[in-house]
Backbone of each chain as ProteinMPNN parsed JSONL, in Angstrom:
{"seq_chain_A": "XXXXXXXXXXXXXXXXXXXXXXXXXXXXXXXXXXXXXXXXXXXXXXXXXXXXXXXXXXXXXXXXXXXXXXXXXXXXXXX", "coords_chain_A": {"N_chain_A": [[108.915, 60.692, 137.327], [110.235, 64.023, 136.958], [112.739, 65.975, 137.985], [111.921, 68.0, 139.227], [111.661, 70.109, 142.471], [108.937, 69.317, 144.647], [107.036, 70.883, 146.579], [105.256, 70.645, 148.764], [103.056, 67.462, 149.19], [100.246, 66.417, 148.965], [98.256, 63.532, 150.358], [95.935, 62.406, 148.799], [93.914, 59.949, 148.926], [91.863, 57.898, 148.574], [89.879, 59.908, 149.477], [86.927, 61.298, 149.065], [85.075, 63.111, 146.41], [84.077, 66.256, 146.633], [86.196, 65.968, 148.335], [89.654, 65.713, 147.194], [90.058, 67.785, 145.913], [89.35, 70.364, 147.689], [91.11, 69.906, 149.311], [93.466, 70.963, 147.972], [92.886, 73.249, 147.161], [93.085, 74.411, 149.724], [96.316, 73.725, 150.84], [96.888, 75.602, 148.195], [96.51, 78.035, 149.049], [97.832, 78.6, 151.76], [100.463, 77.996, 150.606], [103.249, 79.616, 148.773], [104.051, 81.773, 145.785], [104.88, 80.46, 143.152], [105.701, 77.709, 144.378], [105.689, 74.375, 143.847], [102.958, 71.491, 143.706], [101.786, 68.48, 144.89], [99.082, 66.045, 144.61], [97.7, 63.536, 145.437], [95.442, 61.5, 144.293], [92.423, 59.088, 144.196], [89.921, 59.448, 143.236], [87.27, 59.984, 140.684], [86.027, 62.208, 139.998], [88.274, 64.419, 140.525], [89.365, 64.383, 138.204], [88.194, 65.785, 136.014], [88.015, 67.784, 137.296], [90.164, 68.805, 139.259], [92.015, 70.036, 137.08], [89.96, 71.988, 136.24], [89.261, 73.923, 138.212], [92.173, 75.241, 138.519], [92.475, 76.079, 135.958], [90.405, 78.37, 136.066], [91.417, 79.623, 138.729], [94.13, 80.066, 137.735], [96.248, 79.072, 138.25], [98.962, 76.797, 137.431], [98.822, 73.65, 135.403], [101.305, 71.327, 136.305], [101.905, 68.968, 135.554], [99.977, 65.916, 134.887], [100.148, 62.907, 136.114], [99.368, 59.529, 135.767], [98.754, 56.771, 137.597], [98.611, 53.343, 138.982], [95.259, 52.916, 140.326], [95.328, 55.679, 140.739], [95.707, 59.146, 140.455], [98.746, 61.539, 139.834], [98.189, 64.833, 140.325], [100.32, 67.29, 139.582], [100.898, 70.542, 140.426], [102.435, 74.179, 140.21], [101.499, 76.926, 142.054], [100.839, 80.033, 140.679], [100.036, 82.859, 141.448]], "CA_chain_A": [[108.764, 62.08, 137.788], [111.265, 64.619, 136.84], [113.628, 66.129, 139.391], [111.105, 69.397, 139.833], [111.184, 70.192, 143.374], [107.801, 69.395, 145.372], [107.302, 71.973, 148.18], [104.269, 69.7, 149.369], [102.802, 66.863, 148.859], [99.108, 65.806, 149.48], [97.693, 61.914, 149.503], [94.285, 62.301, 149.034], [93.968, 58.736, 148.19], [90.667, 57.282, 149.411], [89.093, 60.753, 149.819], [85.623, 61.657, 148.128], [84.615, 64.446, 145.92], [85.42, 67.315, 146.201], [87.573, 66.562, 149.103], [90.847, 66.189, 146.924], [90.126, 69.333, 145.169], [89.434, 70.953, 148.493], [92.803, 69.581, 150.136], [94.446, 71.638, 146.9], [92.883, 74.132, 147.401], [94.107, 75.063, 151.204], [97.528, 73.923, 150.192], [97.659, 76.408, 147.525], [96.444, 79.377, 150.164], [98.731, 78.426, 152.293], [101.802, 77.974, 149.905], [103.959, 80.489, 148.562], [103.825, 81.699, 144.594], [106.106, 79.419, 142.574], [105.34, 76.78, 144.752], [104.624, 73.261, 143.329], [102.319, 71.398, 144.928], [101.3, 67.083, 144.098], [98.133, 65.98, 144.891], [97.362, 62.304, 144.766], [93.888, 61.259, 144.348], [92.114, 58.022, 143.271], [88.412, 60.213, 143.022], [87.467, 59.778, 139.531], [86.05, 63.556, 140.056], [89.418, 64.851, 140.149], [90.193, 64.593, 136.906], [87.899, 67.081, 135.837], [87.813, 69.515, 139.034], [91.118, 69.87, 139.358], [91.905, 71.418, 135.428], [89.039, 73.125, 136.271], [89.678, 74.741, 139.258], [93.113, 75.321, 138.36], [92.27, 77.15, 135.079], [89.192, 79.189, 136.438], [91.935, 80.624, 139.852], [94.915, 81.069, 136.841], [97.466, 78.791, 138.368], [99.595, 76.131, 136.336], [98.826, 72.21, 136.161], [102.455, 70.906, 135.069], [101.092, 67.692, 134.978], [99.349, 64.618, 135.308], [100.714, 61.015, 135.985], [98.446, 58.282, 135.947], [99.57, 55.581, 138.12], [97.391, 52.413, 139.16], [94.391, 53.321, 141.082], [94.792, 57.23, 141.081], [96.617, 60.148, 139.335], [99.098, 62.401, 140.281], [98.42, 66.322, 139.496], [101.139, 68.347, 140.24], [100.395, 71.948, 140.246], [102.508, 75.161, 140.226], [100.901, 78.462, 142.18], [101.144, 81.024, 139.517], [100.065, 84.118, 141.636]], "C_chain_A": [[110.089, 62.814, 137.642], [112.046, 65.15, 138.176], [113.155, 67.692, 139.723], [111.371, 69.348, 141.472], [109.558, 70.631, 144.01], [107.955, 69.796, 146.625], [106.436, 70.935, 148.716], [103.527, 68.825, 148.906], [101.154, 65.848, 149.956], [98.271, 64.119, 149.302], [96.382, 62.454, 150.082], [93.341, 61.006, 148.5], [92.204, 58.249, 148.638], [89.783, 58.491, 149.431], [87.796, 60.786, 148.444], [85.737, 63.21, 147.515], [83.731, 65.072, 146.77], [86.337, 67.449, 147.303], [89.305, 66.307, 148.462], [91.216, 67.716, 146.526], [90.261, 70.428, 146.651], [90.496, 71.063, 149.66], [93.808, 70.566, 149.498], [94.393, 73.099, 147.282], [93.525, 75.406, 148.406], [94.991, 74.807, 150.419], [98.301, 75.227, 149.437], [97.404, 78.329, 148.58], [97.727, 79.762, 150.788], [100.004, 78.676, 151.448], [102.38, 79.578, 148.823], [104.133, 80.609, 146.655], [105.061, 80.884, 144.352], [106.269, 78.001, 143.254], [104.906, 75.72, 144.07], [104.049, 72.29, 144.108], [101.669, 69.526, 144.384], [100.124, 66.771, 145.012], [97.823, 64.497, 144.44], [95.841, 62.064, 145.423], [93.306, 60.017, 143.613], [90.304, 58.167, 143.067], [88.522, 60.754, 141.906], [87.221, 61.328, 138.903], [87.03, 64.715, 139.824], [90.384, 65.559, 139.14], [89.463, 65.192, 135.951], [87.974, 68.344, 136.366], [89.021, 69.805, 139.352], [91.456, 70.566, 138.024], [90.963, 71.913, 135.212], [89.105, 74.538, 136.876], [91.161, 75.422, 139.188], [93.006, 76.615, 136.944], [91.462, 78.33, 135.583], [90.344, 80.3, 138.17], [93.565, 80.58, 138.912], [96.171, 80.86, 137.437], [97.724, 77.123, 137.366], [99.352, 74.343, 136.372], [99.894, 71.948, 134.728], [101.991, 69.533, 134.524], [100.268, 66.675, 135.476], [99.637, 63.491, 135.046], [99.35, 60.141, 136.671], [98.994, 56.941, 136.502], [98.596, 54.509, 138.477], [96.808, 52.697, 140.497], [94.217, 54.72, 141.266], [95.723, 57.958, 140.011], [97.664, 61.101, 140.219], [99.093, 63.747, 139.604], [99.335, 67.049, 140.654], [101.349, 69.988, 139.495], [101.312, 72.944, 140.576], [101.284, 76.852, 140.593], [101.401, 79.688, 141.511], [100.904, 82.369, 140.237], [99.675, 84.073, 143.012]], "O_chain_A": [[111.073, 62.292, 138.166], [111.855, 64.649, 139.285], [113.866, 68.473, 140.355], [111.241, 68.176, 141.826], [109.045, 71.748, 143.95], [108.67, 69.355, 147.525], [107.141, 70.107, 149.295], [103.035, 69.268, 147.868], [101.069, 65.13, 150.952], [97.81, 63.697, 148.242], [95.955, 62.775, 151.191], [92.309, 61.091, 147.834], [91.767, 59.154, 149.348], [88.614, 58.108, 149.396], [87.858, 60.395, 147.279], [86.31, 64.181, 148.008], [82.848, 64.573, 147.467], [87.078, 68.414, 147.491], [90.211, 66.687, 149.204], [92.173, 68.465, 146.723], [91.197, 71.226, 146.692], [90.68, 71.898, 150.545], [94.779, 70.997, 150.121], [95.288, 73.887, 147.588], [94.049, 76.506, 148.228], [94.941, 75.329, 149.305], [99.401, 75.743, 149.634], [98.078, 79.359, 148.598], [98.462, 80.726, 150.572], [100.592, 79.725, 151.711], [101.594, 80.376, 148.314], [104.346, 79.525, 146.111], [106.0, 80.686, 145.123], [106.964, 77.165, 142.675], [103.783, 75.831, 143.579], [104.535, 72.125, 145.227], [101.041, 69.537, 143.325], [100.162, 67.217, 146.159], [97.7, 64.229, 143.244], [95.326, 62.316, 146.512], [93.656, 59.858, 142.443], [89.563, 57.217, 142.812], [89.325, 61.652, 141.652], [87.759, 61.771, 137.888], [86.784, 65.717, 139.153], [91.28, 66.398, 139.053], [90.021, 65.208, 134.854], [87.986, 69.509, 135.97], [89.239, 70.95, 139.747], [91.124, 71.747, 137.932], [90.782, 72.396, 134.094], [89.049, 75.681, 136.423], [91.26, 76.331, 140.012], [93.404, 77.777, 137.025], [92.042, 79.408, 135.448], [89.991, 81.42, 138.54], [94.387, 81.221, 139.567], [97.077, 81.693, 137.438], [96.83, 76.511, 136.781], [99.721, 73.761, 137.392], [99.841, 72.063, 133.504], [101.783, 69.166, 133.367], [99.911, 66.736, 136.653], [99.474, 62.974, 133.941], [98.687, 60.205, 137.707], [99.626, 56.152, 135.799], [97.461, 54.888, 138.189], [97.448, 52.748, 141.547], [93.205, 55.138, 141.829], [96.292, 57.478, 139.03], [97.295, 61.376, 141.361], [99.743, 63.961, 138.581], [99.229, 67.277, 141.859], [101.799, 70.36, 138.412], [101.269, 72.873, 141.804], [100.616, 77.539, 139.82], [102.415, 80.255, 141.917], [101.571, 83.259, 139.71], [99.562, 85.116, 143.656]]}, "seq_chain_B": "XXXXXXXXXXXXXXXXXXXXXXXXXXXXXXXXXXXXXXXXXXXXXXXXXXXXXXXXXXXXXXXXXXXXXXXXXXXXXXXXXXXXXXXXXXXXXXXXXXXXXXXXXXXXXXXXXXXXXXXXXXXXXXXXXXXXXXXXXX", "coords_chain_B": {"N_chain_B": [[86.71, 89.943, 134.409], [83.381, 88.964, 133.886], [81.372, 88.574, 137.439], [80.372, 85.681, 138.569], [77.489, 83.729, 138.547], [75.447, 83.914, 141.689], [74.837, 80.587, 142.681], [72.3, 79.364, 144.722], [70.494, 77.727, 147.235], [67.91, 75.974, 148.175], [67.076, 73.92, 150.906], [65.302, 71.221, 151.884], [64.775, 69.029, 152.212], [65.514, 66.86, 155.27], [67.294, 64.503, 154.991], [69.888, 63.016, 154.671], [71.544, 61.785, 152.484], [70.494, 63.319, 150.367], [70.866, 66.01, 151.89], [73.886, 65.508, 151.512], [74.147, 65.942, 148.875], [73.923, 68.632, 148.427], [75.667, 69.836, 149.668], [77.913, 68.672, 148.063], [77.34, 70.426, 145.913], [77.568, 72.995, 146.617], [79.894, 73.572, 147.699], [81.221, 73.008, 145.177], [80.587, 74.924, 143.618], [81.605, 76.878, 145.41], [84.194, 76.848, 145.08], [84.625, 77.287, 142.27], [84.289, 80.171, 142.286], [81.72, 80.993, 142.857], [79.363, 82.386, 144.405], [77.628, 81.595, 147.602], [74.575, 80.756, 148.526], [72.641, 79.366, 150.665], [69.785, 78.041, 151.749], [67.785, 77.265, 154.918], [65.104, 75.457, 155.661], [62.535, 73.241, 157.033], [62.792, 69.972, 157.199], [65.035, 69.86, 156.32], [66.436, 72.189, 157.922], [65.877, 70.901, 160.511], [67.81, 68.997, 160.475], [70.419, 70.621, 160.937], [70.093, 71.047, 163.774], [72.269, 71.526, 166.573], [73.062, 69.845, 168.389], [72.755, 67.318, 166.486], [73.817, 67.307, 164.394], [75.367, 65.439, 163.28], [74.256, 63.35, 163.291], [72.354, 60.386, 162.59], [70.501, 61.139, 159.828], [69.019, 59.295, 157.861], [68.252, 57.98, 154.406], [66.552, 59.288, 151.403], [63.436, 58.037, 150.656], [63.35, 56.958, 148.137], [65.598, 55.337, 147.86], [65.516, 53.07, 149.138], [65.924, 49.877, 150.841], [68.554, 48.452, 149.929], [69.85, 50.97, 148.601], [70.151, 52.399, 150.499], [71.758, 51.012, 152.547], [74.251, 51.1, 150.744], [75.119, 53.509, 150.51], [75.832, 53.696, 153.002], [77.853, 52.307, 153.187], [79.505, 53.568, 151.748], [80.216, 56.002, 152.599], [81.49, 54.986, 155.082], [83.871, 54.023, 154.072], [85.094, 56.668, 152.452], [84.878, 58.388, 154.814], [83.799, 61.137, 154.766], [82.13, 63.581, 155.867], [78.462, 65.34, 155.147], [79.26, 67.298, 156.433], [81.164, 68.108, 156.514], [82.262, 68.594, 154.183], [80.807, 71.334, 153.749], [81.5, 72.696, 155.715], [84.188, 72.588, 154.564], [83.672, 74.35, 152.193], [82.765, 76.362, 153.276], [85.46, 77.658, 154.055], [86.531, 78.103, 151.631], [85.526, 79.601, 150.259], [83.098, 82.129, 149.82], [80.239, 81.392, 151.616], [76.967, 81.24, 152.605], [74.545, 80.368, 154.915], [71.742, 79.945, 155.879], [68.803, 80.523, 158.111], [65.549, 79.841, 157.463], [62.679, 81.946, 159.135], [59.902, 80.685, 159.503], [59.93, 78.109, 159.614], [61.863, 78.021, 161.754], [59.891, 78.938, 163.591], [57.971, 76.633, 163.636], [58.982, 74.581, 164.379], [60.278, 75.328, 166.9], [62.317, 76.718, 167.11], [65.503, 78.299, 168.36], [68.561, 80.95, 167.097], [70.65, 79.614, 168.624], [70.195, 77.119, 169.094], [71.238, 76.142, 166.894], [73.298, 74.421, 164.504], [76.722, 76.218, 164.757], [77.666, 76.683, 161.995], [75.36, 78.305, 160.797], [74.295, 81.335, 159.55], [72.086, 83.228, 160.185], [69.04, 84.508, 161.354], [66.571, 84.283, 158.976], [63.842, 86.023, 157.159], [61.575, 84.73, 154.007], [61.657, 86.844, 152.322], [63.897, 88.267, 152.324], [65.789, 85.964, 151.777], [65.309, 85.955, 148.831], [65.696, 88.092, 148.017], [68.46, 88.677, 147.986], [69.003, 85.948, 146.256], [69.816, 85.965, 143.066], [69.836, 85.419, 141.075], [68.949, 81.471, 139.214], [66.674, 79.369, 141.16], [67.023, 76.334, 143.49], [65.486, 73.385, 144.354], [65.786, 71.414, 147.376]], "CA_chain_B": [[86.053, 88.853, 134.909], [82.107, 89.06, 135.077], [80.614, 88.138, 138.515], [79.897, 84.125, 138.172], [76.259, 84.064, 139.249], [75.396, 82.957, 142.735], [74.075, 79.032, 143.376], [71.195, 79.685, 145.415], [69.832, 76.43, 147.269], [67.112, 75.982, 148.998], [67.388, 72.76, 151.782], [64.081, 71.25, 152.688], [64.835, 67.574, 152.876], [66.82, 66.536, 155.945], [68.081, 63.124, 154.749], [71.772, 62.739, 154.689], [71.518, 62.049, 150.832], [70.406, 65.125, 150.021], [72.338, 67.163, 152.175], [75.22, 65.804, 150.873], [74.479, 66.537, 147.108], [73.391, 70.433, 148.271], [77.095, 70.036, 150.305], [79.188, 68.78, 147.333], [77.342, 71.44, 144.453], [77.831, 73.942, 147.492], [81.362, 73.481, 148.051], [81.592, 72.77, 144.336], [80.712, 76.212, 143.492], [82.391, 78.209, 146.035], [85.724, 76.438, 144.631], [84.75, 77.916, 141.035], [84.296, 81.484, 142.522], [80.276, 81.777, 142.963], [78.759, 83.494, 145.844], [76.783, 80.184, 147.479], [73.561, 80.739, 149.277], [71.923, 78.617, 151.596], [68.105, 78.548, 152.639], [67.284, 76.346, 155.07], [63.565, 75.27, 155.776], [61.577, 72.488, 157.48], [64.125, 68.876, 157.939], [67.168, 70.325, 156.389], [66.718, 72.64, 159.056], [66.07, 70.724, 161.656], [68.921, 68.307, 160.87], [71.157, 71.694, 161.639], [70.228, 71.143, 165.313], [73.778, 71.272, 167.143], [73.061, 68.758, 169.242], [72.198, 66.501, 165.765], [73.754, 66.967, 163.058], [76.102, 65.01, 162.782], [73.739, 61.982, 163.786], [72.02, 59.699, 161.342], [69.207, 61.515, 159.198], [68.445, 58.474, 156.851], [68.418, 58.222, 153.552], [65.437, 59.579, 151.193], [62.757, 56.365, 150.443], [63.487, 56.161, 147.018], [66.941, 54.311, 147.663], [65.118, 51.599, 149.652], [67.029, 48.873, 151.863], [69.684, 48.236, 149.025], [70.4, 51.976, 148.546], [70.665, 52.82, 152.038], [73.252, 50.012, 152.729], [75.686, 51.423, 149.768], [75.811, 55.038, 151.034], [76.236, 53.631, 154.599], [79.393, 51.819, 153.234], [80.244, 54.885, 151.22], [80.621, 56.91, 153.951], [82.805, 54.651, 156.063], [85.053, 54.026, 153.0], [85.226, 57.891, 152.862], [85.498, 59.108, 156.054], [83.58, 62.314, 154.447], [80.7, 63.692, 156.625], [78.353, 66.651, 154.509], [79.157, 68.338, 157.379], [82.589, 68.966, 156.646], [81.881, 69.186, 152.705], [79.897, 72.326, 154.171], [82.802, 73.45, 156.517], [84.982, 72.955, 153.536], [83.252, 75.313, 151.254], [82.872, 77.807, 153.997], [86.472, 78.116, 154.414], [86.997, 78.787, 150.585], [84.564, 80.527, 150.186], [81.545, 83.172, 149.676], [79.037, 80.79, 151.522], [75.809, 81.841, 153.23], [73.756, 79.816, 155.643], [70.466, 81.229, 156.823], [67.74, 79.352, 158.392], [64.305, 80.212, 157.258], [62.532, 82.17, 159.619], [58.893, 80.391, 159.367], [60.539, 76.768, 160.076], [62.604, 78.243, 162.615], [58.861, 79.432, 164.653], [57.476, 75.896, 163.661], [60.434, 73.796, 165.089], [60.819, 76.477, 168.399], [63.832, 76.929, 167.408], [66.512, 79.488, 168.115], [70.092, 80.75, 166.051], [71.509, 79.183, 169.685], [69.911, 75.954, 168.837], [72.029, 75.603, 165.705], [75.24, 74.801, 164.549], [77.274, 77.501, 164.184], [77.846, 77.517, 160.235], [74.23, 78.547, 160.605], [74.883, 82.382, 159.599], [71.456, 83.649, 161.107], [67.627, 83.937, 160.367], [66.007, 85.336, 157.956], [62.427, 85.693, 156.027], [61.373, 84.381, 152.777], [62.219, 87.891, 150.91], [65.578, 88.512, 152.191], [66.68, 85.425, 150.716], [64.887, 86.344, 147.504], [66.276, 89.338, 147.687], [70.018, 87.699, 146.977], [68.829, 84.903, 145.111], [69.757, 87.053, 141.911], [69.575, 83.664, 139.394], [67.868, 80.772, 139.563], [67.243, 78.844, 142.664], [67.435, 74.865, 143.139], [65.072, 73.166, 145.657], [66.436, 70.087, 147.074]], "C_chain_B": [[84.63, 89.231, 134.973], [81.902, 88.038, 136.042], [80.335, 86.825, 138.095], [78.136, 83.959, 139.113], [76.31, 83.232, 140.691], [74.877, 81.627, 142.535], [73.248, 79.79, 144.713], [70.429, 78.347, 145.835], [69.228, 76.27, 148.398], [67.114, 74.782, 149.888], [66.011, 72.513, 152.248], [64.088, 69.83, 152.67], [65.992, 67.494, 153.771], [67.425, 65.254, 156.199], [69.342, 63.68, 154.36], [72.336, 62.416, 152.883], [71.66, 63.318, 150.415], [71.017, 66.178, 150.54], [73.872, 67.167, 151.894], [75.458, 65.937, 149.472], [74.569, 67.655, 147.381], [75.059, 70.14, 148.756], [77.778, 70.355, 149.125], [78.843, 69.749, 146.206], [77.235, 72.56, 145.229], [79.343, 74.425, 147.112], [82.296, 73.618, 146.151], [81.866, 74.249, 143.499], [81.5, 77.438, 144.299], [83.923, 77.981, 145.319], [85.555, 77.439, 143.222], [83.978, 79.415, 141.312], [82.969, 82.317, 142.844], [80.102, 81.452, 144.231], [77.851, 81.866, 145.983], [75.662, 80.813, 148.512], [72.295, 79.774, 149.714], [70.702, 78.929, 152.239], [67.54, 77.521, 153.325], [65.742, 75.809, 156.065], [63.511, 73.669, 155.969], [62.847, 71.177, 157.969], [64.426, 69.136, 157.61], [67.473, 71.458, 157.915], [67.1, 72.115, 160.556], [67.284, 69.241, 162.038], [70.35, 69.361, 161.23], [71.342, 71.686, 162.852], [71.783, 70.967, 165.529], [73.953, 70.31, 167.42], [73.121, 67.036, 167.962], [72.712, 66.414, 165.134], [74.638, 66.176, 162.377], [75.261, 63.315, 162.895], [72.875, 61.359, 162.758], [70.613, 60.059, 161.04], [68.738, 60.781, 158.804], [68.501, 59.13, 155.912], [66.736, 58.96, 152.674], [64.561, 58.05, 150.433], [63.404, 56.159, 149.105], [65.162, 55.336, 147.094], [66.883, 53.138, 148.233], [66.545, 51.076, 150.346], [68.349, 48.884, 150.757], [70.603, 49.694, 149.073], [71.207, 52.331, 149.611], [71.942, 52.407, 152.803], [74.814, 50.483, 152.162], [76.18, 52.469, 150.123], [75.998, 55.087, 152.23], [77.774, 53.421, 154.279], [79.94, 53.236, 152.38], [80.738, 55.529, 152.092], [81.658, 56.189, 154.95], [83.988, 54.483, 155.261], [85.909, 55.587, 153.155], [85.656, 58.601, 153.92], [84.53, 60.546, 155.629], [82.298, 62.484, 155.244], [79.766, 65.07, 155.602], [78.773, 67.487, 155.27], [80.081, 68.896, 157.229], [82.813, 69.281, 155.066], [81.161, 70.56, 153.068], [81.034, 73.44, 154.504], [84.269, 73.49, 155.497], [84.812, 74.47, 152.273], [83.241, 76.344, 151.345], [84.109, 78.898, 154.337], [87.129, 78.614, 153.127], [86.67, 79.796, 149.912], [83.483, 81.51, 150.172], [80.541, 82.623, 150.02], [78.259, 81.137, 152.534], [75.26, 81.185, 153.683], [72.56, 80.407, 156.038], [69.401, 80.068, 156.761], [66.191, 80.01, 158.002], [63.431, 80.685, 158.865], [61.024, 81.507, 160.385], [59.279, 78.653, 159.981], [61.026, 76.845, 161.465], [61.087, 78.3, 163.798], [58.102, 77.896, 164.843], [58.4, 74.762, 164.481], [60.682, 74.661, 166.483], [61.705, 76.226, 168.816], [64.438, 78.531, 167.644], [67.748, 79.629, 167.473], [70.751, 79.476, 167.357], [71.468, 77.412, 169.546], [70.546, 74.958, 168.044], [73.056, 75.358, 165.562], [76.028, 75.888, 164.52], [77.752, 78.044, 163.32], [76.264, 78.299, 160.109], [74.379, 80.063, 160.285], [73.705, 83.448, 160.35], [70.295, 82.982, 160.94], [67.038, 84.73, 159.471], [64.505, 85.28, 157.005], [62.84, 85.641, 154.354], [62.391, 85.922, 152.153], [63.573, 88.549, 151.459], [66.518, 87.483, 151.329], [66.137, 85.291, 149.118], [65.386, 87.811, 147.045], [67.914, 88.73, 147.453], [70.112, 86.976, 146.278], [68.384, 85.535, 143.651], [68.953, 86.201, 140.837], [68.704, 82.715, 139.549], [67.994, 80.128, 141.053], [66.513, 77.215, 142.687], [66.718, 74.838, 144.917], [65.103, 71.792, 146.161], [65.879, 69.381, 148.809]], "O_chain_B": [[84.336, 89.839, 136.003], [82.122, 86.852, 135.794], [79.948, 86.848, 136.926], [77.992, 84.153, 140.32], [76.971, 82.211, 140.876], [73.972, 81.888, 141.742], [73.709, 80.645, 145.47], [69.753, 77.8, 144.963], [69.775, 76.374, 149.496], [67.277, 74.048, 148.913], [65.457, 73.373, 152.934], [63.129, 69.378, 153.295], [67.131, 67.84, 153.458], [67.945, 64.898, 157.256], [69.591, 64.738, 153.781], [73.354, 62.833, 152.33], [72.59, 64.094, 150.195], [71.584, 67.084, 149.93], [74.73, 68.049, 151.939], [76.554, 66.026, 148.917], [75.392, 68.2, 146.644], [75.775, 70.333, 147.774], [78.204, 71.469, 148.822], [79.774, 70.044, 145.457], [76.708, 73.453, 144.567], [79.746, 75.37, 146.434], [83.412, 74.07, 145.895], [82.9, 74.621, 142.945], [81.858, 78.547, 143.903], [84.669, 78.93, 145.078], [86.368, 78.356, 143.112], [83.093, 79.752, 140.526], [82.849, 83.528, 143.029], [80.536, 80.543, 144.939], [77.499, 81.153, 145.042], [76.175, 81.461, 149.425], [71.241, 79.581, 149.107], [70.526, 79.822, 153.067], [66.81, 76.759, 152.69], [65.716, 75.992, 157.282], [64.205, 72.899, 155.304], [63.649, 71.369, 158.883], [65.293, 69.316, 158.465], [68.439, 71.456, 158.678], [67.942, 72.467, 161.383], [67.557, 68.683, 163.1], [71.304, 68.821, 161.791], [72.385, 72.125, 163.337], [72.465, 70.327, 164.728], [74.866, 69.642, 166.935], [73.426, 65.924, 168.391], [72.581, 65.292, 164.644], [74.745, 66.146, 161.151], [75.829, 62.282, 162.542], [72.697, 62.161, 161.841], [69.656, 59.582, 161.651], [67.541, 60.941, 159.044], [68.689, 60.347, 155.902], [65.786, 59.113, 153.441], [65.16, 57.194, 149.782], [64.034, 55.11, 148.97], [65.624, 54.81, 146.082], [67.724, 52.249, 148.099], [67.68, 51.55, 150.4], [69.232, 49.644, 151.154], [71.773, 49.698, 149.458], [72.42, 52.514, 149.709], [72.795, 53.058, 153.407], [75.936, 50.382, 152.659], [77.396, 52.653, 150.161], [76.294, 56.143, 152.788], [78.707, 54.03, 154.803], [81.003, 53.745, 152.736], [81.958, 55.507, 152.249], [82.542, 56.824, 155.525], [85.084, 54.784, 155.734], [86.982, 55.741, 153.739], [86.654, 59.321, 153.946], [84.629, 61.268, 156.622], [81.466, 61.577, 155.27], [80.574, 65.939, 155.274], [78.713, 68.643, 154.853], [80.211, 70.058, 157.615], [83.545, 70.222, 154.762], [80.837, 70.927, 151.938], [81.367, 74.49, 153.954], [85.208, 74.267, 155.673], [85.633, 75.239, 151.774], [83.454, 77.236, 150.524], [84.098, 80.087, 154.656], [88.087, 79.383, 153.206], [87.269, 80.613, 149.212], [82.883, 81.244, 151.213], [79.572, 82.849, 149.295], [78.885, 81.398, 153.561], [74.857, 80.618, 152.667], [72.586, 81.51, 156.584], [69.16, 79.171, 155.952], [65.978, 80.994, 158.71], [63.505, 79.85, 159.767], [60.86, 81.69, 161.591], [58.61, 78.24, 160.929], [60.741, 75.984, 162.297], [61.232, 77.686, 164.855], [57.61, 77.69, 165.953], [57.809, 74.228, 165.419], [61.688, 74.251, 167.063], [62.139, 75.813, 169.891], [63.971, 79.594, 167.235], [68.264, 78.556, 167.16], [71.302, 78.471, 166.908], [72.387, 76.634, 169.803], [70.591, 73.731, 168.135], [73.942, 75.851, 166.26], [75.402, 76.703, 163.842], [78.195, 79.192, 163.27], [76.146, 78.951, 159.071], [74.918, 80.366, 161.35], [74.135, 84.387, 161.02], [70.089, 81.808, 160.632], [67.194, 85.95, 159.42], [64.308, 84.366, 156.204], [63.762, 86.127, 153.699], [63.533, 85.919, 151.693], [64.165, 89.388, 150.78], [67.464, 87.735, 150.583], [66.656, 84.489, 148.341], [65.395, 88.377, 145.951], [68.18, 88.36, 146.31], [71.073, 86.955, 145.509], [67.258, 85.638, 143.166], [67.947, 86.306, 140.135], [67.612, 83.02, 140.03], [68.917, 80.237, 141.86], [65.556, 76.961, 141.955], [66.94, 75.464, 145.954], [64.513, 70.938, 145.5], [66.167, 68.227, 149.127]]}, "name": "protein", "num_of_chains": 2, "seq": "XXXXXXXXXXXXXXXXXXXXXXXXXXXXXXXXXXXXXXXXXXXXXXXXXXXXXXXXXXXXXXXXXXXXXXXXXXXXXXXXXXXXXXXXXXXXXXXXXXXXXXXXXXXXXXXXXXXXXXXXXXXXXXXXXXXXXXXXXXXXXXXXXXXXXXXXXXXXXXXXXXXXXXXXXXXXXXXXXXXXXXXXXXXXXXXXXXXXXXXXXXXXXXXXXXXXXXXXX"}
């Protein structure tokens, strides 16, 4: 992981669809533009619904790390 | 942007299955920006009771003893109740509850009776009157 600063950081490890997506979601309400925001999830759902949800409300997914058992998306609030 | 059409879903089984598919393509849609509307009639309704709903509907027959077992352990794995897949959706979004008004007289029920995502009551052609698109009966 690069040396980005993460404003917050969500384990949504164990959770079901769509509750990681819906953990992101608050988060990004809550959080402040320019904000980045990590989201760990091992809900295989995820990894469509969040670069879904993320494109479709027009904020940034820097990336995605795949680690064993889940992924990490870490997301930039764009507006 | 055009308007993303509403999800429109009608609730008339009140097994715990089924209310938690209508939950997660509830919740699923309010996340991707459509208006969600809720109609609920006969046991989805009357698993709404306050006093109930969080209490064990059963599953629907076709998942038999085997089925029933897996989405018991699902759920404790989880921790997820539909109930809060519901209360999730509501808080992101555009979602509508309304109890059918005809269920509501057969059940002698009242709004007071209900939970309180319940948003009121309403007859058949009010919620045909919002249900712009298609509508999904589950």
């Amino acid at each position: 992981m690069s040396t980005r600063e993460i404003a917050r950081t969500i384990d949504a490890r164990g959770m079901a669809c769509p509750g990681p997506l819906m953990s992101l979601i608050g988060a990004i309400r809550e959080g402040a533009v320019g904000d980045v925001i990590e989201v760990l999830s091992s809900d295989e759902g995820s990894k469509t619904d969040i670069p879904a949800w993320i494109k479709k409300a027009s904020h940034e997914l820097v990336e995605v790390v795949e680690e064993d058992g889940f992924a990490c998306f870490v997301v930039r609030k764009a507006r | 942007m055009a308007e993303a059409e509403t999800l429109s879903l009608v609730l008339f089984s009140g097994t715990d299955d089924r209310l938690e598919a209508a939950a997660v393509l509830a919740a699923g849609a309010a996340a991707m920006g459509r208006k969600v509307n809720l109609f609920l009639q006969y046991w989805a309704l009357d698993a709404f009771r306050k006093d109930a709903i969080r209490k064990d509907h059963g599953v629907s027959a076709e998942a038999g003893p085997e089925g029933a077992a897996l989405l018991r352990k699902a759920r404790e794995t989880s921790g997820q109740h539909w109930v809060d897949v519901l209360e999730q959706a509501r808080a992101i979004g555009d979602v509508s509850i309304n109890a059918c008004a005809l269920s509501m007289q057969h059940f002698e029920l009242a709004l007071e009776d209900l939970d309180p995502m319940v948003d009121g009551v309403t007859g058949v052609a009010a919620f045909m009157g919002e249900a712009t698109g298609p509508i999904t009966f589950i």
